[in-house]
C-alpha positions as a printed Julia matrix, in Angstrom:
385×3 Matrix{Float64}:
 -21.57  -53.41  -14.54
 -23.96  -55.05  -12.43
 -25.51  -52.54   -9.92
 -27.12  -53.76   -6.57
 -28.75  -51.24   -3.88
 -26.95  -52.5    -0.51
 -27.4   -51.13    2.86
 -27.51  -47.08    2.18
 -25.13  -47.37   -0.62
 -24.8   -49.68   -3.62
 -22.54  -52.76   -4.55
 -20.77  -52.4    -8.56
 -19.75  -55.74   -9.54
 -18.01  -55.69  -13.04
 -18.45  -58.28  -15.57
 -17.95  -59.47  -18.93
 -20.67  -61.37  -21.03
 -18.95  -62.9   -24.06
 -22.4   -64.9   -25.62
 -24.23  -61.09  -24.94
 -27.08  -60.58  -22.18
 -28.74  -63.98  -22.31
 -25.15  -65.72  -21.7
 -23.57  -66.2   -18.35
 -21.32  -63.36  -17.03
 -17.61  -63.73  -15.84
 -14.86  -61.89  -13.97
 -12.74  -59.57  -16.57
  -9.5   -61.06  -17.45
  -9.77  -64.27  -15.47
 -10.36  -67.69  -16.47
 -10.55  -69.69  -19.79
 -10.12  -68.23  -23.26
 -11.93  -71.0   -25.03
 -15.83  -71.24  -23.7
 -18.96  -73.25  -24.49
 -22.39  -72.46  -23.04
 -26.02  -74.04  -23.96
 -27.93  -70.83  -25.15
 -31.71  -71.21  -26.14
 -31.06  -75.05  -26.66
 -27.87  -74.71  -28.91
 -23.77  -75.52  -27.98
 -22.39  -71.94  -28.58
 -18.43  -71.84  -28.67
 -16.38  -68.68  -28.55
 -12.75  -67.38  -27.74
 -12.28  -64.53  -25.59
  -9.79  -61.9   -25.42
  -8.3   -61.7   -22.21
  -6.09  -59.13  -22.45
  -8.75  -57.03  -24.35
 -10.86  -57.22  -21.12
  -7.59  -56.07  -18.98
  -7.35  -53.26  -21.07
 -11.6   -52.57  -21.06
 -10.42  -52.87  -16.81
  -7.92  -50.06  -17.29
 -10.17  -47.68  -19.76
 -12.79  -48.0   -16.84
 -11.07  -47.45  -14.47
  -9.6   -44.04  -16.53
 -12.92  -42.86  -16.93
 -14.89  -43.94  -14.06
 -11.8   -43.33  -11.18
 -13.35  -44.22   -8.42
 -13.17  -47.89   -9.52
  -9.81  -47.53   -9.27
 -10.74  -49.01   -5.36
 -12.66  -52.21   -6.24
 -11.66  -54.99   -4.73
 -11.87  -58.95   -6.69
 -14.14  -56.46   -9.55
 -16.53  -55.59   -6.77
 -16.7   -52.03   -5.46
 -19.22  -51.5    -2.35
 -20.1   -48.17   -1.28
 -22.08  -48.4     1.74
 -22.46  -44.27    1.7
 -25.55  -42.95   -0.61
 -23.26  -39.81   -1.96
 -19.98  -41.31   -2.77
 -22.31  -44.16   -4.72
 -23.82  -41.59   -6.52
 -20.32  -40.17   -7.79
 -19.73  -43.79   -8.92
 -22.62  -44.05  -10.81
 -22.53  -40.69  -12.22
 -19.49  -41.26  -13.38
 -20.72  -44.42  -14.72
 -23.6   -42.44  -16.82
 -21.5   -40.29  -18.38
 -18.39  -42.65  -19.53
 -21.69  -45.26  -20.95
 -22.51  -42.16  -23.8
 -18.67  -41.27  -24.08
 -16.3   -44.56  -23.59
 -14.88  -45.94  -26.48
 -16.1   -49.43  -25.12
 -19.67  -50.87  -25.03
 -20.52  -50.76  -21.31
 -23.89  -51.38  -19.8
 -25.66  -50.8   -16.95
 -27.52  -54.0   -15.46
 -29.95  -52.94  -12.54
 -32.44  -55.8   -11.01
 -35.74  -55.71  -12.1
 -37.83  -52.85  -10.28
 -34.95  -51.4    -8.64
 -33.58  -48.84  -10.77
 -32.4   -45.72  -10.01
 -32.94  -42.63  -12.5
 -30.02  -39.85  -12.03
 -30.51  -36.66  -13.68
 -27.76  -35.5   -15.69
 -25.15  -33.0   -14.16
 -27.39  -29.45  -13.32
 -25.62  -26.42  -13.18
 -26.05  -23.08  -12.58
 -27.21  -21.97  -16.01
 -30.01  -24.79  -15.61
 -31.87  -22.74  -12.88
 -34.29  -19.9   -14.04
 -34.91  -17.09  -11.78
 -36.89  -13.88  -10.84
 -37.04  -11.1    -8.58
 -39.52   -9.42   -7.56
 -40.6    -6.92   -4.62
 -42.2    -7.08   -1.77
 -42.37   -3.47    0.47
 -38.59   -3.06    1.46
 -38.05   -7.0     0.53
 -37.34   -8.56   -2.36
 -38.51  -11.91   -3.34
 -36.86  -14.5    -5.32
 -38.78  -17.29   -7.28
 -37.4   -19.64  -10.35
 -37.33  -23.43  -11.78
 -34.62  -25.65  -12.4
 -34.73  -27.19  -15.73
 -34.11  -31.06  -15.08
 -34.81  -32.27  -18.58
 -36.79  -31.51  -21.89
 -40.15  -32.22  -19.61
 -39.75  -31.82  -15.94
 -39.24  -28.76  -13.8
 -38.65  -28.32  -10.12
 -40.08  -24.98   -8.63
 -37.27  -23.23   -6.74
 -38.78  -23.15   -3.01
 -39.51  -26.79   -2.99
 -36.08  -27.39   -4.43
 -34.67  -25.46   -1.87
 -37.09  -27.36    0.51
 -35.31  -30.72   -0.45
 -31.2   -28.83   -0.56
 -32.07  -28.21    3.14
 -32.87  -31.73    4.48
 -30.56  -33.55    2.49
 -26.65  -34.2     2.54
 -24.08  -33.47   -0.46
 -24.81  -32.49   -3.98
 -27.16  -36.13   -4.52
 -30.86  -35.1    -4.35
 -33.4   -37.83   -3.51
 -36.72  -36.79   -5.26
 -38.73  -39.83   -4.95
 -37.42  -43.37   -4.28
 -36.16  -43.85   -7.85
 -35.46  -40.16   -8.96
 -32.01  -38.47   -8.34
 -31.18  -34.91   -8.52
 -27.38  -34.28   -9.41
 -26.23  -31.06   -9.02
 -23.07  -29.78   -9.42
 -20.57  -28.92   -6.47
 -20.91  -25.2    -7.58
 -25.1   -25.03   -8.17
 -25.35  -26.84   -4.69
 -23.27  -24.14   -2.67
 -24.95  -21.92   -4.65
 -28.12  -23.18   -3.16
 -27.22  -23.49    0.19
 -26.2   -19.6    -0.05
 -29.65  -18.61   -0.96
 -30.95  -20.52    1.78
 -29.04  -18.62    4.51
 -30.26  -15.44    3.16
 -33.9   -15.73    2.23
 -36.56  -16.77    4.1
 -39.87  -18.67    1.89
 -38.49  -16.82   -1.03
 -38.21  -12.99    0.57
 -34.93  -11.16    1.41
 -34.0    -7.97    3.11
 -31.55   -5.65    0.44
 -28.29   -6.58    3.35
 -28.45   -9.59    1.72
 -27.73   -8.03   -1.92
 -23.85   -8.97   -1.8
 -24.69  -12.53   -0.51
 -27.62  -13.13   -3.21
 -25.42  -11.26   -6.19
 -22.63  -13.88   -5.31
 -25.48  -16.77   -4.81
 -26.89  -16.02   -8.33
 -23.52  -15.55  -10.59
 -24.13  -18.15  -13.6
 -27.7   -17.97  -13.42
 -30.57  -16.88  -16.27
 -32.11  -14.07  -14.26
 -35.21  -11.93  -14.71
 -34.43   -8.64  -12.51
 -35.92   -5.7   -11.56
 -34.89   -1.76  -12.07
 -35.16   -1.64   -8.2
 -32.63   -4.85   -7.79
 -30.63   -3.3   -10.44
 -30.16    0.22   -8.75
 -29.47   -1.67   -5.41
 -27.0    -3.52   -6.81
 -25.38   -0.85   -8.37
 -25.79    1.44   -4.94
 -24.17   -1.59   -3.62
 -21.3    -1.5    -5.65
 -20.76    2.07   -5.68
 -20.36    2.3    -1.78
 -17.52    0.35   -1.4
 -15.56    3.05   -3.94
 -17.78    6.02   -2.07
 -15.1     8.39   -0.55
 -17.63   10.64    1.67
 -16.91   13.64    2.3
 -17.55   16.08    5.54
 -19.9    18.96    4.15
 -17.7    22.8     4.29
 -20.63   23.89    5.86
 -20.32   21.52    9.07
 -19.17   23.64   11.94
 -16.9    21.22   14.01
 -13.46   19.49   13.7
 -14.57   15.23   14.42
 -12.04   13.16   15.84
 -10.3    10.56   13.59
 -12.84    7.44   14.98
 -16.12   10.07   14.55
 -14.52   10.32   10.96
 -14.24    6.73   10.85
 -17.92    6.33   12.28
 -18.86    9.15    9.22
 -17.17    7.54    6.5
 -18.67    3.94    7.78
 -22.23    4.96    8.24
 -22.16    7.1     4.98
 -21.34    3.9     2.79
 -24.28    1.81    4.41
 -26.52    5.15    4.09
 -25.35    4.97    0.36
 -27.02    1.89   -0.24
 -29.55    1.73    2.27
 -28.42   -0.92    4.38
 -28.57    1.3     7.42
 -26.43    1.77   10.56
 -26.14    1.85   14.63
 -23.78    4.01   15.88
 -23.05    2.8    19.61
 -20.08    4.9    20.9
 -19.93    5.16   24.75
 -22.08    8.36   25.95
 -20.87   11.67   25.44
 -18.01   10.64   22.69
 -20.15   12.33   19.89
 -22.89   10.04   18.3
 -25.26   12.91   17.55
 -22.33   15.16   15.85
 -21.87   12.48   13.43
 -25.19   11.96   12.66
 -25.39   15.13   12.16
 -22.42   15.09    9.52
 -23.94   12.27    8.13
 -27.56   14.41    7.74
 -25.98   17.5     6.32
 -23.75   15.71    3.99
 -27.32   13.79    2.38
 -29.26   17.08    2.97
 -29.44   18.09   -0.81
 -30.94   14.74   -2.13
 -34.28   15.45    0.43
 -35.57   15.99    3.61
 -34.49   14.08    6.99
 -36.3    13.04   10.4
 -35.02   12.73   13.92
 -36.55   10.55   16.27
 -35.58   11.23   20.08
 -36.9    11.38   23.05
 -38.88   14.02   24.05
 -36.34   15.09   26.65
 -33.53   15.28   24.16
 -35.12   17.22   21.35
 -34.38   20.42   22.27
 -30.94   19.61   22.47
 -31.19   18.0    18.98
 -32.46   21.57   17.55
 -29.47   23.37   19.45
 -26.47   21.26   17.95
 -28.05   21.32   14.48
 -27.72   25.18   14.66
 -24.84   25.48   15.98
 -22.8    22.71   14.04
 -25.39   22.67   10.83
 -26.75   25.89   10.48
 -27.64   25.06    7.15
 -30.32   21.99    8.0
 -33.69   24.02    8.22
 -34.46   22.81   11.4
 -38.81   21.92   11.63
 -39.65   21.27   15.26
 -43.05   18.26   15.11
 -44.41   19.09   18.16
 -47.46   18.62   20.89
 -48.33   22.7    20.42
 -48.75   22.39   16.8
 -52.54   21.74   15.14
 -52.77   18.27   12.9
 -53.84   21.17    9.73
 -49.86   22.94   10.25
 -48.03   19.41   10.62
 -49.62   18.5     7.46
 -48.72   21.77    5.99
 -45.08   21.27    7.59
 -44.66   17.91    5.99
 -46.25   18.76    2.59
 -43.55   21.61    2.09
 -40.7    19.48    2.73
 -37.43   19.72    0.24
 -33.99   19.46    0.22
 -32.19   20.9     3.6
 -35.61   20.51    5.7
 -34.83   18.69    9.31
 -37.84   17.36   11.17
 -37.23   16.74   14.82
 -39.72   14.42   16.68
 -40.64   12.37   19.89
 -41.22    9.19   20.27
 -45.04    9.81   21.46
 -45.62   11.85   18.92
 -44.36    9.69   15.86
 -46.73    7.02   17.27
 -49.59    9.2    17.08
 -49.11   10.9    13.82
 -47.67    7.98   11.78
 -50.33    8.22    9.59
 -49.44   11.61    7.91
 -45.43   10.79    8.76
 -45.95    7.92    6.53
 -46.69    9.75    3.3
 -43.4    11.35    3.23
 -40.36    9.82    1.43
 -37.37   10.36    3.73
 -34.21   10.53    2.5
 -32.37   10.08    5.78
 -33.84    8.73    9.1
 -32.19    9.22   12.6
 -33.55    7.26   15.78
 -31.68    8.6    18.89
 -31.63    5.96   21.91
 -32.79    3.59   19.11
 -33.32    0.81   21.9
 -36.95    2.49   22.23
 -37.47    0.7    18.98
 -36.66   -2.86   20.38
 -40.23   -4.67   20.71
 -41.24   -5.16   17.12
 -45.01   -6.06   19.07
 -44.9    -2.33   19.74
 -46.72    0.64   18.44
 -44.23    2.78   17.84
 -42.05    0.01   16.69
 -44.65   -0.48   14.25
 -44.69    3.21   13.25
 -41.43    3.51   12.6
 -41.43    0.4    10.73
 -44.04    2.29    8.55
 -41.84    5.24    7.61
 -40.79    5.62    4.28
């Protein structure tokens, strides 16, 4: 098979070559039997077997099927992927035909195709990074050369179909499955890092890969998993009846909570937001302490329905009266049950000592104060734990 680049694609002529390379070529199953060519100065004679090549025609076309659309033994594919298929299939039926079929290229203009890479070729790791996790690898092309995962998702990114152009004679041929795969990871991470709401994305991205994880990825994962068989469960000690979409709100939020994805409850005013949240609260109360965030005008009211529908959150007002030397004391005594209520103002100003506390649940009431990630108390809430 005589390959010639064309246009964007390339041009397949097929041939047969009865007096071997140095000899001329003809068209498969066409023309004389009996031949006689000068080679190297001598009058060669052979006999070919015509219906030998029809039948070489036939086995190529079984295991190479896309020359099933050649036309006169020529097959031009003016678009770079569907080429590529050709002579991929090409590749492999030249190590596993029954037939001797070569490859002709002109001189200097060969193109190198890797061999089929699949998932299990590509390497990977996680690490962490804060509340991110970071994702690095290689993808083994052969016995010698590696391609670092960023730059090969770099090159998935700017290029069409599952045909990688490395250089102007190097190929990259993944499989249909490695490049989705690919493309998946590139929608959720950004240079490498991504945020644990991608987890089900990435898990799904990375099925079929050698991967190095981490105890962290491992328990998020399994969080993950959990959440979607989570059934929770309103505390006894909640005093209040919720409406069947508050229970739906409840049940929702308490399956992101599980897994720390997180979650925005926007009902209309006045149909209940903070009485879920403080279901959700009370029913995560025993695994550690919880913060409020509100508005200073609002807190009050925070640390009425908490007593009245959770009298069993021990409700810690953070406030302007208090000296720095009793907030730490406040925050350093913190266990299982213990409420803090804030402001706004004040979380900005005492982020420092908020931020060495491990929350187990965090609550920001009228949450669009926390919309300008420039700002400082953006910033500070950013920094809780």
């Amino acid at each position: 098979v005589n390959i010639q680049p064309s246009q964007h694609g390339l041009t397949f002529t097929c041939v047969v070559m009865p007096f071997g390379e140095e000899g001329p070529a003809f068209k498969p199953a066409m023309g004389n039997a009996s031949l006689t060519t000068d080679l190297k100065g001598k009058r060669i004679a052979t006999q070919r077997d015509l219906l030998r090549e029809e039948t070489l025609l036939d086995q190529l076309d079984e295991a190479c099927p896309v020359f099933l659309n050649m036309s006169d033994n020529v097959l031009q594919l003016d678009d770079l992927q569907t080429a590529l298929v050709a002579l991929e299939q090409l590749e492999i039926a030249k190590t596993q035909a029954s037939f001797d079929l070569v490859l002709r290229w002109p001189k200097g203009k060969k193109v190198t195709l890797s061999k089929k890479l699949e998932s299990e070729h590509l390497q990977l790791a996680l690490g962490q990074k804060n509340e991110w996790f970071d994702i690095t690898g290689n993808l083994q092309v052969d016995n010698e050369q590696v391609i670092e995962l960023r730059k090969l998702l770099e090159l998935v990114k700017t290029s069409h179909g599952r045909f990688i152009e490395l250089g102007a004679d190097q190929i990259l041929a993944l499989s249909d499955d490695l490049r989705h795969k690919l493309d998946l990871i590139n929608q959720v991470t950004d240079d490498g890092k991504f945020h644990p709401l991608a987890s089900l994305q990435m898990e799904e991205a990375t099925t079929g890969m050698r991967m190095k994880t981490l105890h962290t990825w491992d328990q998020q994962t399994q969080k993950m998993h959990q959440a979607n068989s989570l059934k929770p469960q309103i505390p006894s000690t909640f005093q209040a009846q919720l409406r069947d979409y508050q229970l739906v709100g409840f049940d929702w939020a308490s399956r992101l909570a599980h897994w720390g994805a997180g979650a925005c409850l926007a009902d209309d005013m006045g149909l209940g937001k903070t009485l879920q949240a403080l279901a959700i609260l009370l029913s995560r109360a025993n695994d550690g302490p919880s913060l409020v965030i509100a508005p200073t005008s609002v807190c009050f009211n925070w640390q009425q329905e908490a007593l009245k529908f959770a009298p069993t959150l021990n409700i810690k007002i953070f406030a302007d009266s208090t000296t720095t030397l009793k907030r730490e004391m406040l925050l350093n005594e913190l266990g299982p049950f213990d409420c803090v209520i804030i402001s706004y103002g004040l979380l900005q100003r005492e982020s420092e000592i908020l931020n060495q506390v491990h929350w187990h649940s965090i609550v920001a009431d009228e949450a669009q104060a926390l919309k300008n990630p420039l700002a400082k108390r953006t910033k500070a809430a950013f920094g809780l734990k």
